[in-house]
N, C-alpha and C positions, 0 to 999 in steps of 0.2 A: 504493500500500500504506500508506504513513504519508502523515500529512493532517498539519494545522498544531499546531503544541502548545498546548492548550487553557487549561492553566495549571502553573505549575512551583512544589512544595512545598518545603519544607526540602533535601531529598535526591532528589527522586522526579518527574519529570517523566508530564504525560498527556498522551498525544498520539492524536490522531482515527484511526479504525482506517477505510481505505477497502476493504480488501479483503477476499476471500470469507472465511467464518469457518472453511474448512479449510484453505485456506492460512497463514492467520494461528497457528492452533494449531499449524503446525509453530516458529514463532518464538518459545516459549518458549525463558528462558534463552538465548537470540542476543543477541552483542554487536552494537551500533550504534553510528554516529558523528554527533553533534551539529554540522554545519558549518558554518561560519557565517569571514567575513574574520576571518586571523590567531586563527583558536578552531577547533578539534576536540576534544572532551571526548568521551568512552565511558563508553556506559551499557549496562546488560543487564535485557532484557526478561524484566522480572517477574510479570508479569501480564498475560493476552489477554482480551476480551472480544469480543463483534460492537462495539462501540461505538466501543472504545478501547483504548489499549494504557499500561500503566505502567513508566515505563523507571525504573532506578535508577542516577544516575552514579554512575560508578567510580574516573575519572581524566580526567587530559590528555595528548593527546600536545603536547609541546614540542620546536620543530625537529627530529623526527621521531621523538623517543624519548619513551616513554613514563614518565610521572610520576603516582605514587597519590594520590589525591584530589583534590576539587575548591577550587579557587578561586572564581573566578567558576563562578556559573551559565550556561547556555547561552543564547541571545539567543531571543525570541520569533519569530522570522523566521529559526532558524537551518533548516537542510538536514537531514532525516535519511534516512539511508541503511544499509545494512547493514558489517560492518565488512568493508572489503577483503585481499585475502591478504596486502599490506604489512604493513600496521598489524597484523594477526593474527599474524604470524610475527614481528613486537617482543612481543609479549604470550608466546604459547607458547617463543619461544625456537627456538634452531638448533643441530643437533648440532655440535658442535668441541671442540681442547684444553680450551675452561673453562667443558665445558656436559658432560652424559650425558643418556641418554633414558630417564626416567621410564616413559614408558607413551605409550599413544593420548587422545587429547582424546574425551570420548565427546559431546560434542555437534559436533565437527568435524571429521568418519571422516576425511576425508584427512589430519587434521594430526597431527605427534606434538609432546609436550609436554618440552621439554629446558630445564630450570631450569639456572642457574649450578652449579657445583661448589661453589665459595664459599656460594653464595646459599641452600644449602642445612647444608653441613659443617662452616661456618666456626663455627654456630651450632648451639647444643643442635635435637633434634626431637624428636617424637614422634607414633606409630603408634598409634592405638584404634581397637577393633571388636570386635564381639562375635565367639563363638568360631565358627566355620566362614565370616566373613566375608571372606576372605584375606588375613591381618594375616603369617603365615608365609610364605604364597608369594608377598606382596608383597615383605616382606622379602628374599628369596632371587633375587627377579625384579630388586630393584633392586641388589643387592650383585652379582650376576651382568653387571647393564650398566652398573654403572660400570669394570670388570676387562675389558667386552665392546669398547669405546671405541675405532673403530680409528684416533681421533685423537694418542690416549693413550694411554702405559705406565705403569700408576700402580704402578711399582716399591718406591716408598719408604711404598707404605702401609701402613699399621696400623689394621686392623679387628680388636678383639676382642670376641667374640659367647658373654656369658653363656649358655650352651643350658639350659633348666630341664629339659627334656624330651628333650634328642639328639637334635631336628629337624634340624639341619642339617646333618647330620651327612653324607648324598649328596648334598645340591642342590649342595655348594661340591669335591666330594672330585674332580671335575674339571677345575678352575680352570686347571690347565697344560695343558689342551686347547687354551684359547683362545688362551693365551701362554705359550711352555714358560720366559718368565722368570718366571711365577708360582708360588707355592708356598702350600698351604694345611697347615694344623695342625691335629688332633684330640689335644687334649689332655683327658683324662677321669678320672674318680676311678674307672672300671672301665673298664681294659683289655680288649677282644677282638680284633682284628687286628692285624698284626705291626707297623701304622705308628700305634700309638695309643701316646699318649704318657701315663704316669702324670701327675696334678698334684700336683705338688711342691714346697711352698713351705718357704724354708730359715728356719728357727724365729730367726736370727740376726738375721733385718728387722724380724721384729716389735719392737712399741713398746709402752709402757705403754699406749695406749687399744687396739691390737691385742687383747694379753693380758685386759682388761677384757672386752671385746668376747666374745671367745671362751670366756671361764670365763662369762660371765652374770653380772659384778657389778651389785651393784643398788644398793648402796649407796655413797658417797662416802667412809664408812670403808674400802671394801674397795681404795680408789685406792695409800694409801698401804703399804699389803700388796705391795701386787702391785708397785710402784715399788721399795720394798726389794727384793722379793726377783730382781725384775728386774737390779737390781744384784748383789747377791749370785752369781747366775750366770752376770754376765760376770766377776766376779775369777776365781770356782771355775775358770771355764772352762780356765785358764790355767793348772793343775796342777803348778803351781810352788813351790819355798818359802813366800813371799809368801802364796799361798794357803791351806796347809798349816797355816802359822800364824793365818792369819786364825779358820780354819775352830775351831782351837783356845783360839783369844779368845773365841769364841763360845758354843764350850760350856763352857769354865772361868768366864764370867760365868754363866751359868745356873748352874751347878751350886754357885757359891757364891752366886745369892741364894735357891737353895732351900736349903742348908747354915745361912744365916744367917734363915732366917724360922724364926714362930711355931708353926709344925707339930709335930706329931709326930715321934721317930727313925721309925716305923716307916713312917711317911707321906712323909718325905726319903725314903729310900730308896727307897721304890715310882717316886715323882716324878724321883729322877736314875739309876734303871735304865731309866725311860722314856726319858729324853732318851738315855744313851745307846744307847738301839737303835735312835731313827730317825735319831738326828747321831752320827757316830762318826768318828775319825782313828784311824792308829795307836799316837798319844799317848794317844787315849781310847779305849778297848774294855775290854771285862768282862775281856779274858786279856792285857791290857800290866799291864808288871812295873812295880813301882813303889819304887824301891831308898830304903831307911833308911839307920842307921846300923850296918853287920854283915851285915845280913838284906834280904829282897824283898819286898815280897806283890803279887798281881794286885789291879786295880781293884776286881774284885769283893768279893776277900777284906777290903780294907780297908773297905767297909761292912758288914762282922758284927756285929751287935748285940752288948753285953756285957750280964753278970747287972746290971747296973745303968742299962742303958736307953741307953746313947750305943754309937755307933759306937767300935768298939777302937782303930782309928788313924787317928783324928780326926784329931792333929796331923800325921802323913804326908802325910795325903790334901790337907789344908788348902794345905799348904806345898807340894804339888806343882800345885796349880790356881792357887795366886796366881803360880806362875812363869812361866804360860802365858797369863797377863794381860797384854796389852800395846797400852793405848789407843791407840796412833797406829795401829794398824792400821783403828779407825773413820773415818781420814781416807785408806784407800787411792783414789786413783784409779783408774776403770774403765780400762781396756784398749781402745783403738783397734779391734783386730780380736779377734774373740772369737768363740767354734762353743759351741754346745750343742744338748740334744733335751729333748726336754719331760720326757722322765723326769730331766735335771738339773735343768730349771725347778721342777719337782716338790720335789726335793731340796733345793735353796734357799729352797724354804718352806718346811720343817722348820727351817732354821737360821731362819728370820724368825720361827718360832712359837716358839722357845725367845729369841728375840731381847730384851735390857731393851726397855722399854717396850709387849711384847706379852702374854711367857707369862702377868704377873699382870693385864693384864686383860681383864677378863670378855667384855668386850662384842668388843672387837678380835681376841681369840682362836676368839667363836663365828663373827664376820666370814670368820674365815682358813679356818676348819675345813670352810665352807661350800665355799670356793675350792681345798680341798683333795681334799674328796670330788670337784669338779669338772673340775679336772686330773687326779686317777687314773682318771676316769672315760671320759673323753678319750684316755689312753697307754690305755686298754687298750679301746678302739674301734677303729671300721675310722678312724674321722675319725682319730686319730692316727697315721696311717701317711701323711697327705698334708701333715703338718708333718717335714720331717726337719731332719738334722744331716749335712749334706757337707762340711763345714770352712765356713771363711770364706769369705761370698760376697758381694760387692759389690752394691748394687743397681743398679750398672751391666753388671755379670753376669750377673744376672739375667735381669733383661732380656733381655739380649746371646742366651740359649740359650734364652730363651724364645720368641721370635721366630724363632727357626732352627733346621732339618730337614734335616738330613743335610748340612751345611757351607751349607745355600743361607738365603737368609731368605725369610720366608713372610709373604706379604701380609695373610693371614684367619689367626687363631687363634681355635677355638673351644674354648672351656673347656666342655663339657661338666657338670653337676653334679645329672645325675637320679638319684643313688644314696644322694644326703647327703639327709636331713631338713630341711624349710624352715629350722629354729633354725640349722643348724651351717652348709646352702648360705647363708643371710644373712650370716653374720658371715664365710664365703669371701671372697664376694663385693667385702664392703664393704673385707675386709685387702686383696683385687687391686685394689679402685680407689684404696686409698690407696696403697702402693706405686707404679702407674702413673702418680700424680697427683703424687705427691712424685720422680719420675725427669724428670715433664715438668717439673716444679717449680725442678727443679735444673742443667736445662738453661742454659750462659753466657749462648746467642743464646737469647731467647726463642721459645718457637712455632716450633719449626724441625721439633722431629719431632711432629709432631700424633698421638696415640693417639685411635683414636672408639670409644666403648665403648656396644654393642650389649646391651641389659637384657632379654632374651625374660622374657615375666613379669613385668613390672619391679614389679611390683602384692607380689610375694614378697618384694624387697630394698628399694626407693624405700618406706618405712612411715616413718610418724607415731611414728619409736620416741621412746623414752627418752635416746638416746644425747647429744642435747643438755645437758639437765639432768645427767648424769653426768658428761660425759668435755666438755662445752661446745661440743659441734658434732656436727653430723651427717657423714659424708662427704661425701654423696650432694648435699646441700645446701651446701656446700662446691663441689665443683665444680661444680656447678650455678653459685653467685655468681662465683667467681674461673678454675675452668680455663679456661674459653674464654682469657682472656690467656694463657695456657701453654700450650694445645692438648691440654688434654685433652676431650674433647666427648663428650657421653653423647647416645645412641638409647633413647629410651623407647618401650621394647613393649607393649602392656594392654590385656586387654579389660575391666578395671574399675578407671577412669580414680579413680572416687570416693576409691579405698584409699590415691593416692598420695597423698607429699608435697604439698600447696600449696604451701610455698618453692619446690621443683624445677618444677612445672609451669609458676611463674610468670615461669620464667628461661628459658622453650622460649621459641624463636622461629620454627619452621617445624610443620604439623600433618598428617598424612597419618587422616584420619577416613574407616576402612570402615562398613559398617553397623552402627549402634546403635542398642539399641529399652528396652532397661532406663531408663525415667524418673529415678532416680536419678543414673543417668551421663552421661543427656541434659543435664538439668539445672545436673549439675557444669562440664559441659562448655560449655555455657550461659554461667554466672557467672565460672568461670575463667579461660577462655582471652581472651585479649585480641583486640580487633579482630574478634571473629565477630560473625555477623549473625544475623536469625531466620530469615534465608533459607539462610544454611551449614546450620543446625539444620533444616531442612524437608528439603533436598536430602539428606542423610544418612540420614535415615532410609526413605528409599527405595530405595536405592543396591544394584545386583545386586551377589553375589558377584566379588570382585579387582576393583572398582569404588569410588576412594575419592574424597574431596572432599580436595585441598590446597592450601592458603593458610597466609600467613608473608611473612615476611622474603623468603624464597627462591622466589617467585612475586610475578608483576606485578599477576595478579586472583585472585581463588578458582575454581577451577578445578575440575571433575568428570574424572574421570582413569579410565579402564581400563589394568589392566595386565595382560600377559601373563602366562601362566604361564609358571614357572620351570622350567627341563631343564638336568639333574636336577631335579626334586620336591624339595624339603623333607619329613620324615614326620612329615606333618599333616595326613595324610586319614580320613575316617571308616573304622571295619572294614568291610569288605565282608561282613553280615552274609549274604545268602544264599548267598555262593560258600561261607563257613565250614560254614554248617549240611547245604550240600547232601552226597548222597552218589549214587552208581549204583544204580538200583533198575529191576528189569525192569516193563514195561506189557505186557499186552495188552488187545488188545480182539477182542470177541465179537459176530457180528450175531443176535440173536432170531428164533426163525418170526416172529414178527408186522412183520420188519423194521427192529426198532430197534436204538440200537446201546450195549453195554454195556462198559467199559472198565473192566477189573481189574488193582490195582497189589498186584506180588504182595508175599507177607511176606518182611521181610528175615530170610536165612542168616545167624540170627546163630554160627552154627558155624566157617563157610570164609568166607563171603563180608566179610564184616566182623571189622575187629579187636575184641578183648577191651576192654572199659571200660579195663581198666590199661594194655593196652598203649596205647592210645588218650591216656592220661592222660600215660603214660612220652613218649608222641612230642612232646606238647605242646613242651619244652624245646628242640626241633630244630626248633620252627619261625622263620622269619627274616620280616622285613618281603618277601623274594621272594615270598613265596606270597601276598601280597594286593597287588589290583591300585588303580590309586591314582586316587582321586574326580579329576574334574576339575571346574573351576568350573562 
């Protein structure tokens, strides 16, 4: 079958082809072994002709294991042969504790492909393919055999699976079948079954680039806004003297430096009935008493104009706001543990808008107004219902109930978020990876409790934003350079690889590629990714459905992989468009004198036989993913 090697290139050896040209065609892509004294190198048949064959090396096996790349070339005299099931099963790997099964090897049906756990975990990945190539029920096929493992209890794991869409929502809701010490989590911004869990993030984690994040600042003015009043609502929080007083230094400065500017009486007035409606204590309100010498008047009374243009009890009013002046309160220290809700965050930008160095100016006040209309706009959304206020909560608390379902902990947590809008599910997203990135962060032992955080869509939250330039870092790229030391590790999902970060993909180390045919992403894919060849990019683009190419860190060679499908399904199948549209309708058929045969489909009863347009319309709402049945690859 192979004859002697004719001449050996850079990479690529030719070797004389002896046998028939349809046996030979089946050896595309077949690894071979180069033998020769003290040398075995592997190479994979790249090209068949009648002539000859093009082999391309891969590696060496040394004292029996296998090592990526070549050193030496192979000897002109060397042996080749096909590779044997030793040497093959160091390549694809062997199921055990610190391996899982992948899938089937589609060029070598008996073998199955089982990467390290490490080899693949230890390191950022990610999944591309275009949309119906099985990039889902890959996902779900491989999350399912590593829980499947009957080497292994991976008790202590932490998967969490951004859903943009609620796929996964069945493939995983069996997981304690396999092992009743497993436990899975549906966490969701829409509740429907009794074990779905609200997402609920405690407003108290948040941080200045959270807040940012979330309101849409866009400007670097708008940093130090939100940082004040960031502050401001942990003192408030604490509803104390302290506070009380604080709150009243704040509007007795405002209110004497609109008292002491250039304005009009009538224009003061307008200016400090405004401050006090939206900043008020029981010191300051339109109806607190405000005691003279003999006599009383309310707040309000003592700004009445006189027939001579000033306010009547100027000197009261003066002498009772310089009282409640008291600068050390601008050196209060924040609070340790502190609760509030967004409608206090809210609040505390009122005192930041009345704040010295805000209300007079222009520019910093239209900044805040911006960030104002966008936190009321937020409390009074569905998205502000998934920030609350439960008292103080730890970020190790968090955590703690986040990961745990009825007293047990739960291996999978899927956050669900196909209800929020890309703007508000982005900035979700990005507050749960920093949060989980700052718990693994904060870990004494390093890397002890590894988090892997699963991006379905990642094309939606991994973007080219602004947040750099803003806030000095992106998250995503962030943990992308630094979590793998902390164990936080991101799964990137995308069928369009082009939208994402470069930083982030530059930091992947393993690649799981279904079919892609968009030029653009080819291409991307092409110049991005490290270590691909033109023959990974050839291979892919042919590749059947649940059919992917993967190479990385976490594989010995590049590899063509089938995988199963997932049981449970993922819901990620197309509509079943003709079971939808069909309905019952009577045939007959009639034979002619002349013998022929005529088949009449009769008119549909739209009276009895069929429902009304509306009811029709009304049932929609009752229908469930049960009633369509699910594509297979």
């Amino acid at each position: 079958m192979f004859g002697k090697i004719l001449f050996i290139g850079e990479n690529i050896a030719h070797v004389q082809n002896l046998g028939s040209s349809n046996a030979a065609a089946d050896l595309m892509n077949v690894n071979v072994i180069f033998e020769a004294p003290e040398q075995r190198i592997l190479g994979e048949i790249t090209e068949v002709n009648p002539e000859l064959f093009k082999i391309r090396f891969l590696g060496e096996y040394i004292d029996g294991k296998y090592v990526n790349g070549v050193i030496r070339k192979p000897l002109l005299s060397s042996k080749i042969r096909i590779i044997n099931n030793e040497e093959l099963m160091e390549i694809v790997g062997k199921l055990s504790d610190k391996s899982f099964l992948l899938g089937r090897s589609a060029i070598y049906k008996n073998f199955n492909v089982c990467p390290s756990i490490n080899g693949i975990f230890s390191n950022h990945f990610a999944i591309f393919g275009n949309t119906g190539s099985g990039k889902s029920c890959g996902v779900a096929r491989i999350v399912q055999n590593l829980f499947s493992n009957p080497y292994l209890t991976s008790y202590n794991a932490n998967v969490f699976i951004f859903d943009a869409y609620g796929e996964y929502k069945n493939a995983f809701s069996s997981i304690n079948k396999i092992n009743s010490n497993y436990s899975y989590k549906f966490v969701t911004t829409n509740p429907v079954d009794n074990d779905d869990f609200l997402l609920q993030i405690p407003v108290n984690l948040l941080n200045n680039d959270d807040f940012a994040l979330l309101l849409q600042a866009s400007t670097h003015s708008q940093l130090p806004i939100i940082e004040r009043t960031l502050r401001l609502a942990k003192i408030f929080s604490q509803n104390d003297e302290n506070a009380r007083k604080y709150k009243n230094h704040l509007i007795a400065k405002a209110l004497l430096s609109v008292l002491f500017s250039n304005q009009t009486t009538s224009a003061k007035k307008n200016q400090i009935f405004t401050i006090i409606e939206v900043c008020h204590t029981e010191d300051f309100d339109f109806d607190t008493q405000i005691n003279g010498l003999g006599y009383s008047r309310t707040f309000s009374e003592c700004f009445e104009i006189d027939s001579n243009g000033y306010f009547g009890e100027s000197v009261l009013i003066t002498e009772y706001i310089l009282k409640n002046i008291e600068d050390r309160y601008e050196e209060c220290e924040e609070p340790k543990e502190y609760s509030f809700s967004l409608k206090d965050f809210a609040q505390a930008l009122e005192f930041t808008l009345i704040s010295e160095g805000f209300q007079n100016n222009t520019n910093l006040y239209d900044d805040a107004i911006i960030l104002k209309v966008r936190i009321n706009s937020i409390i009074n959304s569905k998205v502000g219902s998934y920030f609350v206020n439960n008292g103080y909560v730890t970020l190790d608390k968090f955590i703690a109930d986040l990961v745990t379902k009825n007293g047990r902990k739960s291996q999978i947590i899927n956050i669900n978020l196909e209800d929020v809008d890309d703007v508000y599910a982005k900035v979700m997203v990005k507050i749960m990876a920093r949060i989980l990135y700052e718990f693994c962060k904060t870990r004494q032992q390093r890397a002890t409790i590894p988090f892997h955080l699963f991006l379905e869509e990642a094309h939606r939250y991994i973007q080219k934003d602004t947040d750099t330039f803003l806030i000095g870092y992106n998250i995503f790229e962030r943990i992308a350079k630094e979590g793998r030391k902390y164990g936080t590790l991101l799964g990137i999902i995308s069928q369009r690889p082009v939208e994402l970060s470069d930083t982030v993909i530059s930091q992947v180390s393993n690649f799981l590629i279904f079919k892609m045919t968009h030029p653009k992403d080819i291409k991307y894919i092409e110049e991005m990714l490290p270590n691909i060849s033109a023959d990974v990019i050839e291979k892919q683009k042919t590749l059947q459905p649940g059919t992917c190419v993967g190479f990385g860190g976490g594989f010995k060679i590049p590899m063509i992989i089938k995988l199963e499908m997932p049981n449970p399904t993922p819901y990620s199948s197309n509509a079943d468009v003709s079971k939808c549209w069909a309905i019952k309708q009577t045939i007959s058929t009639n034979i002619n004198p002349n013998g022929t045969q005529n088949t009449n489909v009769n008119p549909i009863n739209n009276t009895s036989s069929q429902k009304s347009i509306a009811e029709q319309l009304n049932s929609i709402s009752s229908l469930t993913t049960s009633n369509l049945e699910t594509t297979q690859y």
